[in-house]
SEVONU-97657 format. One record per residue (C-alpha): x, y, z; residue number from 0; residue in three letters. Coordinates in pm, 1 decimal, always signed. Layout:
N
+----------+----------+----------+------+------+
!     east !    north !       up ! resi ! resn !
+----------+----------+----------+------+------+
!        X !        Y !        Z !  NUM !  ala !
...
+----------+----------+----------+------+------+
! end
This chain:
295
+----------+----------+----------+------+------+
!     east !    north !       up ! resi ! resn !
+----------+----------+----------+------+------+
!  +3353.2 !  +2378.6 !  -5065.1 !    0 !  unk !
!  +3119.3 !  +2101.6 !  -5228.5 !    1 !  unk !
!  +2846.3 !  +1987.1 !  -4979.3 !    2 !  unk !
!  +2860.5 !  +1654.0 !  -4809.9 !    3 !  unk !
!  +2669.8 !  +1402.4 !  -4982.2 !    4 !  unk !
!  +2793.6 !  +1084.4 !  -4777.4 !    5 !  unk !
!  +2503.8 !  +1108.8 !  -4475.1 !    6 !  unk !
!  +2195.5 !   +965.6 !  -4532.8 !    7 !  unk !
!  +1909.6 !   +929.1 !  -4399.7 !    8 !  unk !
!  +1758.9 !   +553.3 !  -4371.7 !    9 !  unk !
!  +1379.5 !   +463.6 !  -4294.7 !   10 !  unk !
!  +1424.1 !   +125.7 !  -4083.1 !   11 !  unk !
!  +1070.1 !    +53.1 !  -4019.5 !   12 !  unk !
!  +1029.7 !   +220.7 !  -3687.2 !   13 !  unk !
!   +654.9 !   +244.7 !  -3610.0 !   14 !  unk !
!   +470.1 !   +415.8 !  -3305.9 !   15 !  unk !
!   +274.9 !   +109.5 !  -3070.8 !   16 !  unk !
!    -84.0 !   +153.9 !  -3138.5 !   17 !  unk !
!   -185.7 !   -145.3 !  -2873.2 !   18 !  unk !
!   -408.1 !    -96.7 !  -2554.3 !   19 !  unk !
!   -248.8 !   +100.1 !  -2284.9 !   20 !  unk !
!   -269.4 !    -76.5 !  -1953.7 !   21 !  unk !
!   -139.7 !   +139.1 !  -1676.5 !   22 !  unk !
!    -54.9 !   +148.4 !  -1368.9 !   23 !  unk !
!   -248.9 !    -60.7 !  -1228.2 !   24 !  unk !
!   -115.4 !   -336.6 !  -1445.3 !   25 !  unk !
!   +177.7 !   -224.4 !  -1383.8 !   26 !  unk !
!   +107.9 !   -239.1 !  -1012.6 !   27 !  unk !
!    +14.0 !   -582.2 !  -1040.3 !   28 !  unk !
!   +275.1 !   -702.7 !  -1257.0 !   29 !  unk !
!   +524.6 !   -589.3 !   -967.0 !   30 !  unk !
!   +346.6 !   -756.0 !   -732.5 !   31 !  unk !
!   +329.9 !  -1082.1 !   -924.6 !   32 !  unk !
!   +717.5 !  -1052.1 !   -989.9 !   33 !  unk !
!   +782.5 !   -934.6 !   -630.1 !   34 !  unk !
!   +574.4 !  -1256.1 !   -439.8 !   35 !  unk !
!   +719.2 !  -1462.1 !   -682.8 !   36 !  unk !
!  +1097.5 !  -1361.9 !   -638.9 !   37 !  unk !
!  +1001.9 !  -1445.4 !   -239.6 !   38 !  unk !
!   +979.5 !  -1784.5 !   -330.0 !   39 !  unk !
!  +1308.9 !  -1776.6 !   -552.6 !   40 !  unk !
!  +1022.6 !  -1829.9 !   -863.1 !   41 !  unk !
!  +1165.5 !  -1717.4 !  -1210.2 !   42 !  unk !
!  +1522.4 !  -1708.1 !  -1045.3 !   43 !  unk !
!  +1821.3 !  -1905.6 !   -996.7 !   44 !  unk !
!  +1801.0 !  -2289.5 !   -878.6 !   45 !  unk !
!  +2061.9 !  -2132.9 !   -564.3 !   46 !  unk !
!  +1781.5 !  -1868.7 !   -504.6 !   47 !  unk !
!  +1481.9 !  -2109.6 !   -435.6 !   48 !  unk !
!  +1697.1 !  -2338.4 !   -223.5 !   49 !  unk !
!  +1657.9 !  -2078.7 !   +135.7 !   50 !  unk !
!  +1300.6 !  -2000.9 !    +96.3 !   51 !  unk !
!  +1151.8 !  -2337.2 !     -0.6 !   52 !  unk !
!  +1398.0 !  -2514.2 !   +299.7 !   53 !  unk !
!  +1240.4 !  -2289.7 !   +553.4 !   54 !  unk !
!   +829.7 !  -2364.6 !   +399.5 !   55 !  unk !
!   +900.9 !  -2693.3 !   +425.5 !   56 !  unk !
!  +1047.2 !  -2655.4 !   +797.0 !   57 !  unk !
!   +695.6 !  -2422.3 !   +837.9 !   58 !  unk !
!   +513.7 !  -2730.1 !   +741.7 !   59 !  unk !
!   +706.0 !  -3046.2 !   +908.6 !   60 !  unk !
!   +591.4 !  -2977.0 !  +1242.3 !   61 !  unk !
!   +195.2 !  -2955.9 !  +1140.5 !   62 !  unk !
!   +246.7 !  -3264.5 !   +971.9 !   63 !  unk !
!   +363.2 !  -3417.8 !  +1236.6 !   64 !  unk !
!   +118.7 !  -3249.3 !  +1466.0 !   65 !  unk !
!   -205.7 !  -3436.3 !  +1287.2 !   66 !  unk !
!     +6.2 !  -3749.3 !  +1299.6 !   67 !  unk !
!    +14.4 !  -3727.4 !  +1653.3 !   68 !  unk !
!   -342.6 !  -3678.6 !  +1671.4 !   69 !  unk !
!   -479.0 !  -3907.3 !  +1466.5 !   70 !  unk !
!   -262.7 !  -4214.2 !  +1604.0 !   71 !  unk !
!   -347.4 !  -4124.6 !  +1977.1 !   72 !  unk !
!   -649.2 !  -4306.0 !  +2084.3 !   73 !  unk !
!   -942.9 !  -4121.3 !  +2254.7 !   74 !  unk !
!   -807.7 !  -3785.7 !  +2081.9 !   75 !  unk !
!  -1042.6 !  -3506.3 !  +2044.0 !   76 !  unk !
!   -826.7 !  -3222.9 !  +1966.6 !   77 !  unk !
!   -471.2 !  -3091.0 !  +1810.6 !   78 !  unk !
!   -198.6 !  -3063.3 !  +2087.6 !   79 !  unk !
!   -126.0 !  -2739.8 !  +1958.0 !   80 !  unk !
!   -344.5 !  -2455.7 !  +1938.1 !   81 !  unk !
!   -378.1 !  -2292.0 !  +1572.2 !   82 !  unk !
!   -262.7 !  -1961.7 !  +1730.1 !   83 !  unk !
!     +5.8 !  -2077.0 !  +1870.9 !   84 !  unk !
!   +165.9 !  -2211.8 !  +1587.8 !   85 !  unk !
!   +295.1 !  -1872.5 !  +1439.0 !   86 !  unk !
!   +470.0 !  -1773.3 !  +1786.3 !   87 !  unk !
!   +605.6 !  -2187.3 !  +1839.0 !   88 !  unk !
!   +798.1 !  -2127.8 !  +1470.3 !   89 !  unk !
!   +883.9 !  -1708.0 !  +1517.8 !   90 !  unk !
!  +1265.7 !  -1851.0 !  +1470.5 !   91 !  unk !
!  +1204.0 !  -1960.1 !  +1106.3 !   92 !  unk !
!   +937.1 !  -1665.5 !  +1064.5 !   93 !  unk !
!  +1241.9 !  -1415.8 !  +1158.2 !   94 !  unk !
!  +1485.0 !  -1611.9 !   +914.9 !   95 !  unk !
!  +1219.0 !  -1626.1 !   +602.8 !   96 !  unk !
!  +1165.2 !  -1227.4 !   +638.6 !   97 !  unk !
!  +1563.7 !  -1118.3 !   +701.3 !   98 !  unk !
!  +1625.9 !  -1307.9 !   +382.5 !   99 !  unk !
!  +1378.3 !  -1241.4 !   +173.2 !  100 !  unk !
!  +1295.7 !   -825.9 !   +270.0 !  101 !  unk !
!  +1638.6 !   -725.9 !   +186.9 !  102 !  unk !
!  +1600.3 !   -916.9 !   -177.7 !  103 !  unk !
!  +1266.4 !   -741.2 !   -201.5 !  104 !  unk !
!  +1355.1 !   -382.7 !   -170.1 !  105 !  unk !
!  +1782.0 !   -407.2 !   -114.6 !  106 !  unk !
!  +1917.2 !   -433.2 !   -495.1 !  107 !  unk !
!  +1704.1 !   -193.5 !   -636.9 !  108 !  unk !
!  +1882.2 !    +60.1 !   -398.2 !  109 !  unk !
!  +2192.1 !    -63.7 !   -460.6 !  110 !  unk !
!  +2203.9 !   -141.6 !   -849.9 !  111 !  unk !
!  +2026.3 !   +211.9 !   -891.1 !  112 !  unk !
!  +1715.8 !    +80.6 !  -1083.9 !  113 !  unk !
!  +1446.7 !   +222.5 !   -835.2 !  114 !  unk !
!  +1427.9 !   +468.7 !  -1112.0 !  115 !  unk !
!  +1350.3 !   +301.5 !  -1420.4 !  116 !  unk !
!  +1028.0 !   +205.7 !  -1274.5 !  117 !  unk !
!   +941.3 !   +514.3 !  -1424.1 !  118 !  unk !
!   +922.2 !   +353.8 !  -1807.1 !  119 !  unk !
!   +639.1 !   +203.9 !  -1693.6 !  120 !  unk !
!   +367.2 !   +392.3 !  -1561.7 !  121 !  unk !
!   +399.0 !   +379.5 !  -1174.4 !  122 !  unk !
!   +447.1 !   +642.9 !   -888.5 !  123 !  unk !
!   +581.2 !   +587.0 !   -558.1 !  124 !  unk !
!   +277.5 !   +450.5 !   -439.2 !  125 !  unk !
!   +225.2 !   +182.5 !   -667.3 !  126 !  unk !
!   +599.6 !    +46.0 !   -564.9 !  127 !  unk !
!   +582.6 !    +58.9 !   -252.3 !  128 !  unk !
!   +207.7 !    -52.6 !   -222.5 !  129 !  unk !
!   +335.9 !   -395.2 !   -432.3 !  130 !  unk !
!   +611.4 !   -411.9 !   -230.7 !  131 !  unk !
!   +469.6 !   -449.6 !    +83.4 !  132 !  unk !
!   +139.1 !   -614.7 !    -17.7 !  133 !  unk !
!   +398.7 !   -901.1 !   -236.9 !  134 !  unk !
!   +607.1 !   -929.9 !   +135.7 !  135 !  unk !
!   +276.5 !   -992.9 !   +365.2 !  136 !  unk !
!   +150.5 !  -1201.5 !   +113.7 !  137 !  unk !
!   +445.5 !  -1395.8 !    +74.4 !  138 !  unk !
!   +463.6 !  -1441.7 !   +483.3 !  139 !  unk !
!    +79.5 !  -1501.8 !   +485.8 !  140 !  unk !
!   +144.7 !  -1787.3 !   +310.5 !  141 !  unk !
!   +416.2 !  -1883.3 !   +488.8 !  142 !  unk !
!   +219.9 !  -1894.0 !   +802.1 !  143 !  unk !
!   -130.2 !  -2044.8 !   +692.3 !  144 !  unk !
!    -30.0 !  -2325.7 !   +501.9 !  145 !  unk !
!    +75.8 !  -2505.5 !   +801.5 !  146 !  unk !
!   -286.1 !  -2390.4 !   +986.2 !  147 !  unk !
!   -470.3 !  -2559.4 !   +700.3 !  148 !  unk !
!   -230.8 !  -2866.6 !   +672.8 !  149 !  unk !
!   -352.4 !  -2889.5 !  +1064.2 !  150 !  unk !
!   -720.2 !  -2771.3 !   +962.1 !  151 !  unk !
!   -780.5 !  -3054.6 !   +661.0 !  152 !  unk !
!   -582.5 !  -3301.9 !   +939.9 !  153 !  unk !
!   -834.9 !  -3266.2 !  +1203.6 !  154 !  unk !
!  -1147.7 !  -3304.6 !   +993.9 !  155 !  unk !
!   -983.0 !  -3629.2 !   +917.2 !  156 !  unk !
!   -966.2 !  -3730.7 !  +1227.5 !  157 !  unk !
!  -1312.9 !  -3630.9 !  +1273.5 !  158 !  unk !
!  -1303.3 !  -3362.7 !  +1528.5 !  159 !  unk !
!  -1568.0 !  -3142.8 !  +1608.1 !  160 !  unk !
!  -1610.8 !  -2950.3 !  +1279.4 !  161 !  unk !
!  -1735.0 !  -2665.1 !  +1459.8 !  162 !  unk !
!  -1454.2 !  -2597.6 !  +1695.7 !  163 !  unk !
!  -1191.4 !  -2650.6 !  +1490.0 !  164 !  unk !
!  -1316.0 !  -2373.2 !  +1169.1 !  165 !  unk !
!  -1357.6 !  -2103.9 !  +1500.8 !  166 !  unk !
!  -1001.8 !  -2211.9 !  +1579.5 !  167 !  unk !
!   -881.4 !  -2200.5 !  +1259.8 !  168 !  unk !
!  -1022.3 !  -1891.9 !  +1123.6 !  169 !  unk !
!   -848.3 !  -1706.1 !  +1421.0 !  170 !  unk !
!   -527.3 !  -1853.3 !  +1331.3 !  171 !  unk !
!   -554.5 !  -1731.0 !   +966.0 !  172 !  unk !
!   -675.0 !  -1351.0 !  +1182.4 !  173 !  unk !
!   -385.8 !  -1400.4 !  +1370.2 !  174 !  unk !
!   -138.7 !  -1452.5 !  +1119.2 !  175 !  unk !
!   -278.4 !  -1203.5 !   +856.9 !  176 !  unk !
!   -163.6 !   -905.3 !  +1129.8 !  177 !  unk !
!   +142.1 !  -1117.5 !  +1199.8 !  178 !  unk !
!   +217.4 !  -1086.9 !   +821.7 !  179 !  unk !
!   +152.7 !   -733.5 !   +800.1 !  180 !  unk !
!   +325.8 !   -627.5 !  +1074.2 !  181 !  unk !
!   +643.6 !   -785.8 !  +1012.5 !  182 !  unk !
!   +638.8 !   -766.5 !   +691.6 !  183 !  unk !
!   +590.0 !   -358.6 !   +703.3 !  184 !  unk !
!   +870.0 !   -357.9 !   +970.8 !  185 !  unk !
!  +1128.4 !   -597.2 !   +776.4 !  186 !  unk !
!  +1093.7 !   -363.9 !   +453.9 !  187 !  unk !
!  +1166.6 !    -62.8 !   +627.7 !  188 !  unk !
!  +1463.7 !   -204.7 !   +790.5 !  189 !  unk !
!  +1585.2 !   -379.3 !   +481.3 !  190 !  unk !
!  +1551.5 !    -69.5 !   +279.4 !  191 !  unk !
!  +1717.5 !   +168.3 !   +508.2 !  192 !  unk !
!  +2034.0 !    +31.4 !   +337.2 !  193 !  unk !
!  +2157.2 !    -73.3 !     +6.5 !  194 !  unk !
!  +2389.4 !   -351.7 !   +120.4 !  195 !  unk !
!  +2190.7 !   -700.7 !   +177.4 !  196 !  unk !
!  +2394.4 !   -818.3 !   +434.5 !  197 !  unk !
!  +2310.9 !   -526.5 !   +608.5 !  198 !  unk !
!  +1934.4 !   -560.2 !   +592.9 !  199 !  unk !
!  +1966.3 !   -955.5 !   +722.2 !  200 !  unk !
!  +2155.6 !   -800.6 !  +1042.8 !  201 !  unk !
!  +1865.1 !   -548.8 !  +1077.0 !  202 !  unk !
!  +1572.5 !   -724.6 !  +1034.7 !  203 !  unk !
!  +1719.1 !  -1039.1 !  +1275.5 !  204 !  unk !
!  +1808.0 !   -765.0 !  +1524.7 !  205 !  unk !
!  +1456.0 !   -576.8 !  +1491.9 !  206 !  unk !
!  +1267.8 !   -945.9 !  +1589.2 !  207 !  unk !
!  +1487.4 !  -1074.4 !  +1852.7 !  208 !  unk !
!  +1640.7 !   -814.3 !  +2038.9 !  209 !  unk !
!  +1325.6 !   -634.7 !  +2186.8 !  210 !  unk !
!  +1167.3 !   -946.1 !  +2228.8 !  211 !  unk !
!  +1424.9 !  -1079.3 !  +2440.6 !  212 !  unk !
!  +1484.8 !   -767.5 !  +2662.0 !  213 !  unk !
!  +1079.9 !   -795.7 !  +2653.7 !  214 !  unk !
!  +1062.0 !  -1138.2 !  +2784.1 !  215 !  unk !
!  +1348.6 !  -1097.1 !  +3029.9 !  216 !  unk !
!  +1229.8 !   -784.4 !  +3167.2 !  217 !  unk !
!   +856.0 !   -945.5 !  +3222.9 !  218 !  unk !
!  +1044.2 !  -1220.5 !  +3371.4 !  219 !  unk !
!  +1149.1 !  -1024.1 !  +3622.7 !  220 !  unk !
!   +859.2 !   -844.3 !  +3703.9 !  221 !  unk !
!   +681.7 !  -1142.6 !  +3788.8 !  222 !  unk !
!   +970.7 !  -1277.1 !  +4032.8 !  223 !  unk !
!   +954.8 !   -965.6 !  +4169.7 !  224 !  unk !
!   +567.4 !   -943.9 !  +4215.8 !  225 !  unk !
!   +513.4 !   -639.6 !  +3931.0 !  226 !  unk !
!   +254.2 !   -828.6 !  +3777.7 !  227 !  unk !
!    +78.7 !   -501.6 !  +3650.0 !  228 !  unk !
!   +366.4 !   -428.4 !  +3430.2 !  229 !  unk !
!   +409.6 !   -730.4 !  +3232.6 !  230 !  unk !
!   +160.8 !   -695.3 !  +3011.7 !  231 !  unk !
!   +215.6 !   -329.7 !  +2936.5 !  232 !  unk !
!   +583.6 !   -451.3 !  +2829.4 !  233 !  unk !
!   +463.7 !   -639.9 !  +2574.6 !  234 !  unk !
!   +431.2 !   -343.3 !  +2352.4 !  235 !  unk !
!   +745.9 !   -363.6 !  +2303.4 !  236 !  unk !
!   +826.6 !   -661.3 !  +2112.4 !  237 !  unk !
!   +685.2 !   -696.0 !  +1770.7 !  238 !  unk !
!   +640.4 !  -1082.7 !  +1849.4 !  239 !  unk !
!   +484.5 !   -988.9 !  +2175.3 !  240 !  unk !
!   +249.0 !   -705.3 !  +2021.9 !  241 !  unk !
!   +128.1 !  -1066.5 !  +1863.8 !  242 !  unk !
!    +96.8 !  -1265.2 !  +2144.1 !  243 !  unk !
!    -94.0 !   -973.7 !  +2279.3 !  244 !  unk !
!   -387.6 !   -880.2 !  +2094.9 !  245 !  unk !
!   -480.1 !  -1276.6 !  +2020.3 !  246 !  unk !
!   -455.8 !  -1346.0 !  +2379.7 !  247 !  unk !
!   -683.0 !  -1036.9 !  +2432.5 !  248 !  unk !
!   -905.2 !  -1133.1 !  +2082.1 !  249 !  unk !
!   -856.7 !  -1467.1 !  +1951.7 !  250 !  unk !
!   -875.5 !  -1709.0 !  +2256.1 !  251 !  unk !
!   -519.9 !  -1760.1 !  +2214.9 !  252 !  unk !
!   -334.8 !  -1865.8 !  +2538.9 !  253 !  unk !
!    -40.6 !  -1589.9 !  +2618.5 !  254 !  unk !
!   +281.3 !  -1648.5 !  +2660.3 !  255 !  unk !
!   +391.0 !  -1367.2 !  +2907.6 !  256 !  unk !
!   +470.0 !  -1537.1 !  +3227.3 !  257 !  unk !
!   +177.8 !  -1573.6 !  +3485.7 !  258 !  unk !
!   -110.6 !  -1446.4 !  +3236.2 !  259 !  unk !
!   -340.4 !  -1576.6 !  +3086.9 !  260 !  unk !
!   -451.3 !  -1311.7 !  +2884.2 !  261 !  unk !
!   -416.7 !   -914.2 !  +2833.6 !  262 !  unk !
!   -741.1 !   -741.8 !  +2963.4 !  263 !  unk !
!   -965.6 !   -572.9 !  +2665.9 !  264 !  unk !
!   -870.4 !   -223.3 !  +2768.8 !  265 !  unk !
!   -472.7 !   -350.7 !  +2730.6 !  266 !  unk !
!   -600.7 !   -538.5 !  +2419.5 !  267 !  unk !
!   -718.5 !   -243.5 !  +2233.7 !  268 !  unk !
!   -439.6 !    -75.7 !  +2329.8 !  269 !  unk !
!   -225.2 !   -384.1 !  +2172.1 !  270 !  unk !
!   -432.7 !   -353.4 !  +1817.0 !  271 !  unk !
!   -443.5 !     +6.8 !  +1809.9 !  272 !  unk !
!     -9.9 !    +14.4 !  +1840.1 !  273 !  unk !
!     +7.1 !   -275.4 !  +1565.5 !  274 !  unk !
!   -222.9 !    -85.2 !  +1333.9 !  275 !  unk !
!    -15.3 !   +200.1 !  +1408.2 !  276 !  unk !
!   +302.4 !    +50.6 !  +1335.7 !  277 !  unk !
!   +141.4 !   -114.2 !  +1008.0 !  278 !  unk !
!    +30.9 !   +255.7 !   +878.5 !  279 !  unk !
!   +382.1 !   +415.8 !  +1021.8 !  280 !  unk !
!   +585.0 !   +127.4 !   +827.4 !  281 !  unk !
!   +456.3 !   +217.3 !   +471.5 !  282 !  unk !
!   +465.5 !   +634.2 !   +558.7 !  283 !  unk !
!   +822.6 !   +562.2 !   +611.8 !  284 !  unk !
!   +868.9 !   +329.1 !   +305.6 !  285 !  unk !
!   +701.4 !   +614.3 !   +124.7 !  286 !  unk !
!   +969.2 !   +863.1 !   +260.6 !  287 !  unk !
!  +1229.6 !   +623.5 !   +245.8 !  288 !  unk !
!  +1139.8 !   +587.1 !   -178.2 !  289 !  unk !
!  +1096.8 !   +969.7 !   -206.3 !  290 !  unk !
!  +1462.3 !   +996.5 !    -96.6 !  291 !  unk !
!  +1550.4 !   +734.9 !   -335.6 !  292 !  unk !
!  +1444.7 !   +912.7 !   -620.0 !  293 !  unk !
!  +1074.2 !   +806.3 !   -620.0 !  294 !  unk !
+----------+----------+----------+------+------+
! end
C-alpha cells in the first residue's frame, strides 16, 4: 500500500509568551478588583447596577438629610444622630445590600462550574477566597462610611466642634469596619453553601433577621420580667446585636438592648473576642467550603 501523503504538517506562527510573569498576587488582586467592582454592578449589565446603586443612594439620603437638619436648626451644636448609630438605624438596607450581592459574589461560580478554571491563572484556594471576602467587606465598608463622612464633611460646615466630631467619627468608621467584616464573612458562607442564588438571598436575610429578632424579643422579656442580668449576655446571639455590643462597651455608642446603657468591659471583651471569632471561623469555613468545591 502507497503511504499517505495528504497530512501535513503547517507552522502557523505559534510562539511561547516571553513577557513578565506576574503571579498570584496579581492575580489576587485582579480578583479582587473584578469582585468589588461586580458589587457595585461595575463592568456588568445596566439591570445589574440598578439594586446596588438604589440601596447606596438609600444609605446616603438619610445623612443628607441629617446635616440638613442640623444646619437649618438654630442654636445647633451637634448631629441628631450619633455616627454609631447610623449602621444599626439602616441594618434593613445593610441586610438587603449583602443577600444580594454575597450570593453574586461566590453563587455562580458554584453553579456554572468555573471555580476551577481559576486554576489558569496562578491562584490557590487562599488567594480566592482571601479576594472574595476582602472584595465583600470592602464593598459593605463602603457602603456604610460614605454616609459617616457625608455627616462628617456636614458638621464641619456647620462649624461644630472639630474635635468632637473626628472622635465621633473615627469610631463610626471602627464600628463599621467590624460591621463589614463580620457580615460580610457570615453572608459568604451562607451564600456559598449553595449554588442556587435564590437560595443564598433566603439565607443570608434569614441569618440577619431571625436571631436578631428572637434576640430582641427574648431581651424584651427579660427586662419585663426583671432578668436584667441576662440581656446583655443574649446579645451574643444576634450578629446585629454582637454590633451593638462591643461599640456600646468600646466606642461610646449608646445600646440599643432595652434598659442599658451599655455592656460592662468584662461582657465587652467577651462581645469582641466572639466577633473576631466568628470573623476567623467564617473564612476557615469558606476555605473548607472551596476545598469541597474543587479548590
Amino acid at each position: 500500500m502507497a503511504p499517505d501523503t495528504s497530512t501535513q504538517i503547517h507552522n502557523i506562527g505559534y510562539r511561547s509568551y516571553e513577557g513578565p510573569r506576574l503571579g498570584r498576587a496579581y492575580a489576587r488582586k485582579s480578583l479582587f478588583s473584578q469582585s468589588l467592582r461586580g458589587a457595585y454592578g461595575l463592568g456588568r449589565s445596566a439591570k445589574s447596577k440598578v439594586l446596588p446603586m438604589i440601596l447606596f443612594a438609600v444609605m446616603c439620603v438619610p445623612a443628607l438629610i441629617i446635616v440638613a437638619v442640623a444646619i437649618a436648626v438654630p442654636g445647633s451644636t451637634d448631629l441628631p444622630l450619633k455616627y454609631t448609630t447610623y449602621a444599626l438605624t439602616t441594618q434593613v438596607v445593610i441586610g438587603l445590600y449583602l443577600a444580594s450581592q454575597a450570593p453574586q459574589s461566590v453563587s455562580r461560580d458554584l453553579r456554572f462550574k468555573t471555580v476551577p478554571l481559576y486554576f489558569s491563572r496562578p491562584i490557590e484556594r487562599a488567594d480566592y477566597v482571601l479576594a472574595k471576602y476582602a472584595a465583600m467587606a470592602s464593598a459593605l465598608f463602603i457602603l456604610t462610611a460614605t454616609p459617616l463622612l457625608i455627616m462628617y464633611i456636614g458638621s464641619l460646615l456647620a462649624k461644630f466642634d472639630f474635635a468632637h466630631q473626628t472622635e465621633g467619627f473615627a469610631q463610626g468608621l471602627v464600628s463599621v469596619l467590624l460591621l463589614s467584616l463580620l457580615f460580610a464573612g457570615l453572608g459568604l458562607v451562607m451564600a456559598a453553601l449553595t449554588p442556587r442564588r435564590g437560595f443564598g438571598v433566603a439565607a443570608v436575610i434569614a441569618l440577619l433577621l431571625i436571631p436578631y429578632g428572637a434576640v430582641s424579643t427574648v431581651q424584651a422579656v427579660a427586662y419585663s420580667t426583671g432578668a436584667t442580668g441576662a440581656i446583655e449576655w443574649m446579645g451574643l446571639f444576634s450578629p446585629i446585636s454582637l454590633i451593638d455590643g462591643v461599640q456600646a462597651a468600646f466606642l461610646n455608642a449608646t445600646s440599643a438592648f432595652p434598659g442599658q446603657e451599655a455592656p460592662s468591659t468584662g461582657v465587652g471583651i467577651v462581645y469582641l473576642l466572639v466577633v473576631l471569632g466568628l470573623i476567623a471561623g467564617s473564612y476557615a469555613a469558606l476555605m473548607a467550603r472551596y476545598r469541597k468545591a474543587g479548590l
